[in-house]
Backbone as CSV, one residue per row, in Angstrom:
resi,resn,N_x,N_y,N_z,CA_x,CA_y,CA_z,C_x,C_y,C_z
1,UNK,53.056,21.314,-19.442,51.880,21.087,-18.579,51.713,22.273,-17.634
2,UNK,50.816,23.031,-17.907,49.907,23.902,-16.736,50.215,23.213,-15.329
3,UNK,51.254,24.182,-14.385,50.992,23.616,-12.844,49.791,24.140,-12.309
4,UNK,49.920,22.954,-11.137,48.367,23.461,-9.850,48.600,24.997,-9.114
5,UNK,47.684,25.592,-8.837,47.438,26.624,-8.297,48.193,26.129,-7.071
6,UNK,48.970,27.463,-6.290,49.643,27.215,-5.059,48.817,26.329,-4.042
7,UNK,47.664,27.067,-3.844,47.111,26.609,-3.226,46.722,24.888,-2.847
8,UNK,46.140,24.468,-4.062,45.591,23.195,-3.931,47.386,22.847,-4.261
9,UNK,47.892,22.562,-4.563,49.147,21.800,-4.437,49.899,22.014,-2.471
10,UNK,49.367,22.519,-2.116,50.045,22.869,-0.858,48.758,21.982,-0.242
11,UNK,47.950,21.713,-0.598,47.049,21.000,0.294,47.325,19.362,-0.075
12,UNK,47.693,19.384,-1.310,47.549,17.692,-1.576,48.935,17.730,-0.420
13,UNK,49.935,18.464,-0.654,50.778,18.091,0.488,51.115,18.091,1.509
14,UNK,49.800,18.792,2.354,49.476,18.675,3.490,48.650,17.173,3.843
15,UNK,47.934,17.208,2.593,47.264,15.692,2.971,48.538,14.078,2.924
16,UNK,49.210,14.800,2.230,50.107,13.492,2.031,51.268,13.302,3.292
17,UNK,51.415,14.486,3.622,52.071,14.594,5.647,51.066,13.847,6.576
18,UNK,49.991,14.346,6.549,49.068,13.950,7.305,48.843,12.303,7.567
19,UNK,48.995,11.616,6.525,48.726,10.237,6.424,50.691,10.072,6.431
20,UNK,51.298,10.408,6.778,52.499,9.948,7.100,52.611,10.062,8.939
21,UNK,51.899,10.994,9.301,51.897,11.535,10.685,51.200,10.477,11.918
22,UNK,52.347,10.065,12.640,51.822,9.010,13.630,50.996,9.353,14.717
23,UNK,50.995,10.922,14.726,49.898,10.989,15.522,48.547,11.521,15.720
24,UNK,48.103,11.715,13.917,47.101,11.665,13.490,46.176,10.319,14.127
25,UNK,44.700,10.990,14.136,44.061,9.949,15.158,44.404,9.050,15.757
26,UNK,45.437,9.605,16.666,46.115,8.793,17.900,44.514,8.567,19.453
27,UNK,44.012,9.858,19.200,43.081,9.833,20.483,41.763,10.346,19.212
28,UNK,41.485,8.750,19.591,39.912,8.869,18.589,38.621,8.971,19.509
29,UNK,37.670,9.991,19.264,36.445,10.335,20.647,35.608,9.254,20.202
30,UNK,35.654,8.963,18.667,33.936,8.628,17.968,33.429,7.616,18.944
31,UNK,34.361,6.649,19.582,33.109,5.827,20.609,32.806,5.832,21.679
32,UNK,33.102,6.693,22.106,33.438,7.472,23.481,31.480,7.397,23.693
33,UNK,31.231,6.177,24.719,30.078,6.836,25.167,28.497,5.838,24.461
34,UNK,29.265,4.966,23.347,28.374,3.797,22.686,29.130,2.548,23.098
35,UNK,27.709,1.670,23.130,28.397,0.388,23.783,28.976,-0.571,22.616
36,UNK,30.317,-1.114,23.345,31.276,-2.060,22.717,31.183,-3.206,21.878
37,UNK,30.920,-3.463,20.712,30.629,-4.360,20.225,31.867,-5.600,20.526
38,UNK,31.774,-7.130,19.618,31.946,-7.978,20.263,33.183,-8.152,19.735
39,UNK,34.661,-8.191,20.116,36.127,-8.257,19.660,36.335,-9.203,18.982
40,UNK,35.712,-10.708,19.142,36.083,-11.789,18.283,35.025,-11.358,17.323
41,UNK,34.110,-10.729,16.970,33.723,-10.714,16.013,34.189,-9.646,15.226
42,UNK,34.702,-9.074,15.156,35.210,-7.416,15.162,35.632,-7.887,13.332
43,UNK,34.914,-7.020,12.746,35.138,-7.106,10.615,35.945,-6.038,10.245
44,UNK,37.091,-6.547,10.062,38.211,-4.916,8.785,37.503,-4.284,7.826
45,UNK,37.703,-3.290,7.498,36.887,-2.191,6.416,38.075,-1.217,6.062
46,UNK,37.877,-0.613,5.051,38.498,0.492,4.723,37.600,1.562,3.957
47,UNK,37.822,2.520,4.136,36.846,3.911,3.200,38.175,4.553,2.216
48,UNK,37.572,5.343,2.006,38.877,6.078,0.515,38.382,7.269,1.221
49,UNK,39.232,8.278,2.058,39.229,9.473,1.800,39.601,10.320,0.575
50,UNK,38.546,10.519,-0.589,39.358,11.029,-1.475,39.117,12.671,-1.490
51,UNK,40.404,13.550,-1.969,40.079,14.933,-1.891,40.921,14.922,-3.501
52,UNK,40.347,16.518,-3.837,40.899,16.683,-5.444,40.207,17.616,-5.657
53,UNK,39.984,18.853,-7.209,39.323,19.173,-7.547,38.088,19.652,-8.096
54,UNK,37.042,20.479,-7.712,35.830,21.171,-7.987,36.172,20.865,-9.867
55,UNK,34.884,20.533,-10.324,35.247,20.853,-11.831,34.000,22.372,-12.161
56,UNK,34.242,23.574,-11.708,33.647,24.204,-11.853,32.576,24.721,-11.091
57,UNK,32.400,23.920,-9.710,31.337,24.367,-8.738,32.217,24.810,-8.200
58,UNK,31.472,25.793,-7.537,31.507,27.297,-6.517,30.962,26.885,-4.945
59,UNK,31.922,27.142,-4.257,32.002,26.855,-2.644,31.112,27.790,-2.192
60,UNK,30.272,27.742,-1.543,29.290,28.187,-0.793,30.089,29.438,0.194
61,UNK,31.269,29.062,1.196,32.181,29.902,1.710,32.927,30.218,1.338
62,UNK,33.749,31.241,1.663,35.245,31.658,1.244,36.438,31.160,2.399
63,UNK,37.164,30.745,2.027,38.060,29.883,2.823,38.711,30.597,3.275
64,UNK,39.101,30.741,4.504,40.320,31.735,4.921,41.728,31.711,5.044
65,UNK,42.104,29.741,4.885,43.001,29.416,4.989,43.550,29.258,3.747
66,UNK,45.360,29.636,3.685,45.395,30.100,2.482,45.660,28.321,1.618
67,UNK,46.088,27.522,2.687,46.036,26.153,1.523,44.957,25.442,1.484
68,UNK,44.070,26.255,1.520,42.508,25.626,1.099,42.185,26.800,-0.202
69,UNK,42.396,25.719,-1.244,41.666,26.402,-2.716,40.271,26.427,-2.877
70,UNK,39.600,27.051,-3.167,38.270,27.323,-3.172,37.703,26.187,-3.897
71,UNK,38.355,25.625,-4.774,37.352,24.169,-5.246,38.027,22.783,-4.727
72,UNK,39.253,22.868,-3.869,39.172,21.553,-2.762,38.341,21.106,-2.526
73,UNK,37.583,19.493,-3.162,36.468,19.355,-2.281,36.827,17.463,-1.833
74,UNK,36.073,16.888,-1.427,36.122,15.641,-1.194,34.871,14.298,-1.197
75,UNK,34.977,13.420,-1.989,34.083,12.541,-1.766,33.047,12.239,-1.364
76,UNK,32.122,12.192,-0.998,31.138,11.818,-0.210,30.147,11.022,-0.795
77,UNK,28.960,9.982,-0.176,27.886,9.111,-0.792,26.991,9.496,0.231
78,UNK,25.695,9.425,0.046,24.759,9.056,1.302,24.126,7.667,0.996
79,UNK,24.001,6.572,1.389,23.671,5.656,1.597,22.003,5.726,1.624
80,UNK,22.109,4.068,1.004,20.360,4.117,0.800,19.739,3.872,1.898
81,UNK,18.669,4.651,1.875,17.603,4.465,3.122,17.124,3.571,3.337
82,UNK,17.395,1.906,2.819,16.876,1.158,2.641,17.891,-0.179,3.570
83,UNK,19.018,0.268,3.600,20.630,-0.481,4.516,20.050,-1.008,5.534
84,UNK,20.202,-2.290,6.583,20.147,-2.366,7.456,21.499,-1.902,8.694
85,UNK,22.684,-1.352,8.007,22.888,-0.710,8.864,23.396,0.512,8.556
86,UNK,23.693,1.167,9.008,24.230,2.968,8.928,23.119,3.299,7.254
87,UNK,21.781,2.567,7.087,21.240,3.517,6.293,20.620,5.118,6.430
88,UNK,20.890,5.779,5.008,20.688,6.838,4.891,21.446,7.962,5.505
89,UNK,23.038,7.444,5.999,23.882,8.108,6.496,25.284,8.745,5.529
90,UNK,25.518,9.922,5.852,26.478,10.282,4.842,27.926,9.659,5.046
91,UNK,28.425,8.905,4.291,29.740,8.340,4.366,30.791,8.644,3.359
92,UNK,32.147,7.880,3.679,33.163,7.947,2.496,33.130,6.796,1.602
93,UNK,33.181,6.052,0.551,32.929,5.304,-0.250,33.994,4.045,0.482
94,UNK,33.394,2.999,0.343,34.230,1.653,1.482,33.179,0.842,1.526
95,UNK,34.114,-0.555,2.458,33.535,-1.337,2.799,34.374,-2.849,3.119
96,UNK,33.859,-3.779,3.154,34.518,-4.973,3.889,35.692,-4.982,3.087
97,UNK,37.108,-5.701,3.718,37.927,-6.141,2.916,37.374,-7.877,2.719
98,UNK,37.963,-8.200,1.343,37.750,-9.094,0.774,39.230,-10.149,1.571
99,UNK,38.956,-11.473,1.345,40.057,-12.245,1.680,41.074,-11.688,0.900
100,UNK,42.115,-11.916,1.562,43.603,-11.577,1.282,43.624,-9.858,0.403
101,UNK,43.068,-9.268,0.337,42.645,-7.731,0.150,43.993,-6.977,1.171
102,UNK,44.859,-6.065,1.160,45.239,-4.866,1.884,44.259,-3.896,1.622
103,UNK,44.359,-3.110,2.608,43.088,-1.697,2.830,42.862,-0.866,1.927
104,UNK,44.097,-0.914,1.305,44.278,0.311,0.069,43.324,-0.498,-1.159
105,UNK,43.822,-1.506,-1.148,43.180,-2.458,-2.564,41.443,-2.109,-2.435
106,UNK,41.255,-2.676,-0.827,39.594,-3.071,-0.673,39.384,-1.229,-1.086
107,UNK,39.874,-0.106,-0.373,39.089,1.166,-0.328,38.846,1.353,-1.682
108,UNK,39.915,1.149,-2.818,40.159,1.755,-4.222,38.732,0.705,-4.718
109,UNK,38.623,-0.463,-5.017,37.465,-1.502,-5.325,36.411,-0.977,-4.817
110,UNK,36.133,-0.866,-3.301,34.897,-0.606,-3.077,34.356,1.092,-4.094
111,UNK,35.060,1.913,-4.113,35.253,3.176,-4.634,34.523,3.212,-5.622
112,UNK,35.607,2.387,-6.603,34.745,2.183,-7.949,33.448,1.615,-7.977
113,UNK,33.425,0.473,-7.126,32.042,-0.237,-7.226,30.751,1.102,-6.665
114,UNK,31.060,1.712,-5.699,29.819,2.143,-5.182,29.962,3.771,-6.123
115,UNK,30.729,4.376,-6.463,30.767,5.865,-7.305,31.517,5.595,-8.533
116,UNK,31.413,4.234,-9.286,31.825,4.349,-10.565,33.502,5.169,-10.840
117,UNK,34.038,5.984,-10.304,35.636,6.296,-10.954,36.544,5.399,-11.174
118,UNK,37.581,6.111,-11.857,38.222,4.991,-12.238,39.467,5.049,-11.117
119,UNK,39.821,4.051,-11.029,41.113,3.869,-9.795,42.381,4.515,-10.287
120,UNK,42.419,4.703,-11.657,43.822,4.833,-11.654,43.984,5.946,-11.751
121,UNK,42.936,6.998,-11.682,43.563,8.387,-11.545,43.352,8.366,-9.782
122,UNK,43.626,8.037,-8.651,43.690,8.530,-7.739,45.161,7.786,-7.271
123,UNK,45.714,8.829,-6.873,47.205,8.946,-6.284,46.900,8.357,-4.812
124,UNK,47.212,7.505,-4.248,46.956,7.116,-2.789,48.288,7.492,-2.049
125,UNK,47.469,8.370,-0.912,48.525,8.972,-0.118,49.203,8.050,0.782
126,UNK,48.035,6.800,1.238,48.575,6.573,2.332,47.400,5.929,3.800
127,UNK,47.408,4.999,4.234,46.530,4.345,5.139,46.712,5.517,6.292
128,UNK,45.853,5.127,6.894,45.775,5.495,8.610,45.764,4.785,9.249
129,UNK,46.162,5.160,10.701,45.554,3.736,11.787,44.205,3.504,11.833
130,UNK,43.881,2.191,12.310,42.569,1.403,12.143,41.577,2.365,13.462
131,UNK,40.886,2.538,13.269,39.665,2.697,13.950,38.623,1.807,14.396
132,UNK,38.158,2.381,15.239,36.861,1.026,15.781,35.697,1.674,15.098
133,UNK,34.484,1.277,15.268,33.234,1.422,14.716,32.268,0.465,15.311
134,UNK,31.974,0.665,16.860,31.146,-0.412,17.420,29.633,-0.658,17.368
135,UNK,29.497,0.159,16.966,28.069,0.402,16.274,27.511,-0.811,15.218
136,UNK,28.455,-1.323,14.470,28.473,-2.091,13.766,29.453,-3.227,13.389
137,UNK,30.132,-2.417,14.213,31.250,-3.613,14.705,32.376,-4.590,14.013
138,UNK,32.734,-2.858,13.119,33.792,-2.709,12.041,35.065,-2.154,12.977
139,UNK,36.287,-2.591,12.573,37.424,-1.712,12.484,38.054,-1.145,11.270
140,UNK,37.940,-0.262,10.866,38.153,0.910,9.618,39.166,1.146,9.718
141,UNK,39.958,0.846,8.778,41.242,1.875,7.835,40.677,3.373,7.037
142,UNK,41.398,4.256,7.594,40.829,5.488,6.261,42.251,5.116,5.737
143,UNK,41.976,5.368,4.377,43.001,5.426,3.036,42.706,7.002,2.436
144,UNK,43.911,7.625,2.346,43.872,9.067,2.077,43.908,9.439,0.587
145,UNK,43.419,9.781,-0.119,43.907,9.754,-1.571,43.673,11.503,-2.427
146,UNK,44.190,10.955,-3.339,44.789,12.455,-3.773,44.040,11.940,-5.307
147,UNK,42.571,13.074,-5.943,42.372,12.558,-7.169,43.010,13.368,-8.047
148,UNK,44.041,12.552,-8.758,45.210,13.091,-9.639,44.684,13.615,-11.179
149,UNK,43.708,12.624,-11.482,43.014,12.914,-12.923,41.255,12.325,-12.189
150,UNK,40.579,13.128,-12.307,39.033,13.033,-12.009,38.304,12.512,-12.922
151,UNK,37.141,11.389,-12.615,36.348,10.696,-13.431,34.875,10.876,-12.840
152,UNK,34.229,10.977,-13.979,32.507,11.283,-13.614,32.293,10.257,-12.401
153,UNK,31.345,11.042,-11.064,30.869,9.462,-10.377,29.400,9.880,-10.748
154,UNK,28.834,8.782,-10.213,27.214,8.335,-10.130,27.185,7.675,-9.224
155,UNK,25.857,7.406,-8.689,25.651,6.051,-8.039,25.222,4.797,-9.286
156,UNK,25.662,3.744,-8.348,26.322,2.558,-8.982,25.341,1.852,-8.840
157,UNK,24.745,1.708,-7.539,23.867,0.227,-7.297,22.618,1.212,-6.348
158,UNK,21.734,1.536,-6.330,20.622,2.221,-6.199,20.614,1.387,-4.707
159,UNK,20.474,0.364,-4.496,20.350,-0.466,-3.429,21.394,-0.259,-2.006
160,UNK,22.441,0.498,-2.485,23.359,0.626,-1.612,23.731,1.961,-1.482
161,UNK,23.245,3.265,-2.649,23.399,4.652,-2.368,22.346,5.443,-2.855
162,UNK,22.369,6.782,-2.645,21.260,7.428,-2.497,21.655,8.698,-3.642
163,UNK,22.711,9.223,-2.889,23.472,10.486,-3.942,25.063,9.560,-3.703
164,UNK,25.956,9.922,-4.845,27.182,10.288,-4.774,27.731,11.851,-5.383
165,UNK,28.158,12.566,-4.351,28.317,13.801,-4.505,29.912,14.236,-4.002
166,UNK,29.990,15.506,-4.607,31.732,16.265,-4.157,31.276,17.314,-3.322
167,UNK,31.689,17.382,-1.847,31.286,18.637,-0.957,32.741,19.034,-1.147
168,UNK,32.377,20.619,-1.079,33.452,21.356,-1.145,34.208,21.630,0.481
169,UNK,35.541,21.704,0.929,35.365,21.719,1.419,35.900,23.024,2.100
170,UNK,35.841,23.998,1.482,35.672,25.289,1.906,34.459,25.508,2.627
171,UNK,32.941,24.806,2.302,31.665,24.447,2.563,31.485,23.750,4.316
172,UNK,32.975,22.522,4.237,32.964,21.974,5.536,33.778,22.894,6.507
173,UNK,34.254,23.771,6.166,34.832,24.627,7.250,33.779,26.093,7.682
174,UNK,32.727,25.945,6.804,32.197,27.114,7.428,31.545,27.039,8.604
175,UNK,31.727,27.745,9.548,30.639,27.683,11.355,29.562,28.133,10.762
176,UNK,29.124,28.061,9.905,27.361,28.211,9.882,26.531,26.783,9.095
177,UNK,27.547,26.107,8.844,27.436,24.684,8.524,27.642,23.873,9.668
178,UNK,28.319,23.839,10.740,28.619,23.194,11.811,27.779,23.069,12.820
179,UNK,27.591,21.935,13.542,26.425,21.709,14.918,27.322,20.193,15.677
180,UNK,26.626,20.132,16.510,26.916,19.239,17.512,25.927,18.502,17.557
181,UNK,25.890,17.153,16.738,24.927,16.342,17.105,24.981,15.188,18.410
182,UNK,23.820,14.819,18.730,23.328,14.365,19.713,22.506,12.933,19.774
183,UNK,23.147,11.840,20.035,22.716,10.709,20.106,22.330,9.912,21.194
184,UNK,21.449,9.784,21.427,20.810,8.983,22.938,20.563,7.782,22.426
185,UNK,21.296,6.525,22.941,20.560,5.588,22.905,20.928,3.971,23.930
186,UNK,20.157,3.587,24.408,20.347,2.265,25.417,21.141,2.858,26.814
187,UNK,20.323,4.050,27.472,20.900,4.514,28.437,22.457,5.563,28.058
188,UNK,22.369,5.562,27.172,24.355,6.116,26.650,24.164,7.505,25.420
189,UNK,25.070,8.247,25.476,24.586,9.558,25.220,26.051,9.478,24.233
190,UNK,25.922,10.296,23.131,27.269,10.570,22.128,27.153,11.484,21.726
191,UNK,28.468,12.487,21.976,28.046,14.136,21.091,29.588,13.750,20.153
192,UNK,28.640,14.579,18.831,30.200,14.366,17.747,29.658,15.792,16.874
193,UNK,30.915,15.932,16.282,30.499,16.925,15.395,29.786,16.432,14.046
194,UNK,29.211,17.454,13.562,28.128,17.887,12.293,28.738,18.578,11.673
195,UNK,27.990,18.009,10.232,28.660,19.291,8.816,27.389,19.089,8.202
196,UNK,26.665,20.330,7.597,25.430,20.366,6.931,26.357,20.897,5.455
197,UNK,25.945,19.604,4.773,26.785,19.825,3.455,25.580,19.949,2.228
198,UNK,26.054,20.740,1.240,24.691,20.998,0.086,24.849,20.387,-0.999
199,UNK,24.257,19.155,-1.433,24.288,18.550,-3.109,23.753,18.850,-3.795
200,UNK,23.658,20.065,-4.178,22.527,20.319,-5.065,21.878,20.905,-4.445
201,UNK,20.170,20.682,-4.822,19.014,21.599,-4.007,18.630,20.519,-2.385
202,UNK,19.804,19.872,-2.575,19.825,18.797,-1.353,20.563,19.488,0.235
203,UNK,20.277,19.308,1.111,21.181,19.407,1.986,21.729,18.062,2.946
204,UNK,22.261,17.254,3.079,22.955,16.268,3.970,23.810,17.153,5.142
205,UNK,23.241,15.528,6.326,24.045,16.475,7.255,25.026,15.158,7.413
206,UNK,26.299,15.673,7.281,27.248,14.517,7.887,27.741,14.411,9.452
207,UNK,27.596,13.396,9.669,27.443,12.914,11.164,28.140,11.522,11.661
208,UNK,28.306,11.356,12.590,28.606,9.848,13.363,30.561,10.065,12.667
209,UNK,30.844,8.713,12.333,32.024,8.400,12.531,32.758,8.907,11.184
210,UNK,32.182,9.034,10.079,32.410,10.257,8.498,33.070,11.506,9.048
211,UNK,31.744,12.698,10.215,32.377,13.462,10.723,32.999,13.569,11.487
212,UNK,33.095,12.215,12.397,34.871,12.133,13.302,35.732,12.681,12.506
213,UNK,35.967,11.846,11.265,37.603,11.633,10.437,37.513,13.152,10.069
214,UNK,36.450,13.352,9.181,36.656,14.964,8.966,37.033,16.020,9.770
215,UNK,36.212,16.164,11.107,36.350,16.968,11.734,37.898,16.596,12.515
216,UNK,38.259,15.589,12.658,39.869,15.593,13.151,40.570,15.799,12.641
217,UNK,40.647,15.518,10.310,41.352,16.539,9.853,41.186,17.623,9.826
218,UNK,40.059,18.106,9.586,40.193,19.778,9.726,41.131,20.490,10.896
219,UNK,41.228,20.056,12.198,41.682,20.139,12.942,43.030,19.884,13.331
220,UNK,43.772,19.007,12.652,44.788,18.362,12.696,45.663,19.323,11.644
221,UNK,45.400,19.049,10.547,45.889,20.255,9.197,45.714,21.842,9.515
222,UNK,44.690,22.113,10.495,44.996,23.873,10.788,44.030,24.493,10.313
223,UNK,43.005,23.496,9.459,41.887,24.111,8.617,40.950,24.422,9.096
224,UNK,40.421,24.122,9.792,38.882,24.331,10.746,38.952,26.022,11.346
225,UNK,37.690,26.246,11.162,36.823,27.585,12.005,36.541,27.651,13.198
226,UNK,37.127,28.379,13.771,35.689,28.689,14.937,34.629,28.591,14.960
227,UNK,33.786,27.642,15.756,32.309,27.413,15.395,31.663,27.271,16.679
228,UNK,30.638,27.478,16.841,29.412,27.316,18.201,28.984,25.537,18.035
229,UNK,29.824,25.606,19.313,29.969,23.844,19.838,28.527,24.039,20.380
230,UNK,28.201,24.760,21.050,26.690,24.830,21.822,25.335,24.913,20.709
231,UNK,25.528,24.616,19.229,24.586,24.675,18.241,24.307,22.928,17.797
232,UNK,23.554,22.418,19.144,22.903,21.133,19.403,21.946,20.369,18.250
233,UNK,21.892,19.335,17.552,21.026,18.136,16.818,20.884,17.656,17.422
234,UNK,19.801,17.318,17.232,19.699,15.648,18.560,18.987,14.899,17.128
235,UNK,19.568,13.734,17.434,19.317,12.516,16.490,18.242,11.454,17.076
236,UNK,17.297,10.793,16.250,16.877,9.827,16.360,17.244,8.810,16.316
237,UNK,17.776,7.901,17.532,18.456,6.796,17.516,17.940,5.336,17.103
């Protein structure tokens, strides 16, 4: 068997530290600044961070870091414009856990259901701590995963996604992709980071609590750029 390029093998094992590391999103900003949804009502979720191989697309940037392989890329859906909540927003593939479900089970299920792959080529690294999401008034598990053998996605259910796409993420580290978006709403103000990611002849901008997790790994792993925090979005709330 052909081994992995240094590179991407030094990253799956950076990702697989990372989700061992207790103090990975220990100090989470994303709600810093939106009002609190209601604790007894508060719903578990999990997303699949999945990262793995480019099958032949070309990263927009050149990565500078040397355990970022140029076709590292990771997961992504944008949601249908049609959702009553977080529609038309770029996310990681997830969603409610089911009764008696662990996080890993619900992220891998929801996965398949909403981008069609198959579960058993993804190597799961490993949960994270739970997150809030008061906006909607989820607490989120990210589940880290490593795609070991890659399967075509699509979107699955038209009703619930828009694109399912692989951003590279040599692409998410470039500062000319990066902004600071800007959310006003009910008297309360939220700045988080932005990634203007390209699907095609598409551009998505990822935002809200997607680019929390991202932008804290990039940051956490050593990967992230220098970028102009002062390059402002303001969102329609």
């Amino acid at each position: 068997m052909t081994p992995e390029p240094l590179a991407t093998t030094s990253a799956r094992a950076q990702l697989a530290a990372l989700a061992e590391d207790p103090t990975f999103l220990r100090s989470w900003p994303h709600a810093r600044g939106l009002p609190a949804g209601d604790p007894a009502a508060t719903r578990p979720a999990a997303v699949l961070v999945l990262f793995g191989v480019l099958d032949g697309l070309p990263a927009a940037h050149d990565a500078q870091a040397l355990a970022l392989s140029h076709d590292l890329d990771v997961l992504l859906l944008a949601r249908a414009a049609t959702l009553r909540s977080h529609a038309g927003q770029v996310a990681f593939p997830g969603g409610r856990l089911e009764p008696g479900e662990s996080v890993v089970e619900a992220a891998l299920r929801e996965a398949e259901e909403e981008t069609g792959l198959d579960p058993s080529g993804v190597e799961v690294l490993g949960p994270c701590r739970e997150l809030p999401m008061p906006v909607s008034n989820h607490v989120v598990t990210p589940v880290l995963g490593w795609w070991a053998r890659p399967t075509p996605v699509r979107v699955v259910d038209h009703g619930e996604s828009a694109h399912v796409f692989r951003a590279p993420v040599a692409d998410l580290v470039d500062p000319d992709r990066r902004v600071t978006t800007v959310v006003r709403r009910g008297g309360h103000e939220w700045r988080g980071p932005g990634f203007q990611v390209a699907d095609g002849a598409l551009t998505h901008l990822v935002w809200g609590f997607t680019a929390g997790i991202l932008d804290a790994m990039l940051e956490h792993l050593g990967w992230a750029e220098p970028w102009d925090r002062g390059r402002e979005l303001e969102l329609d709330a």
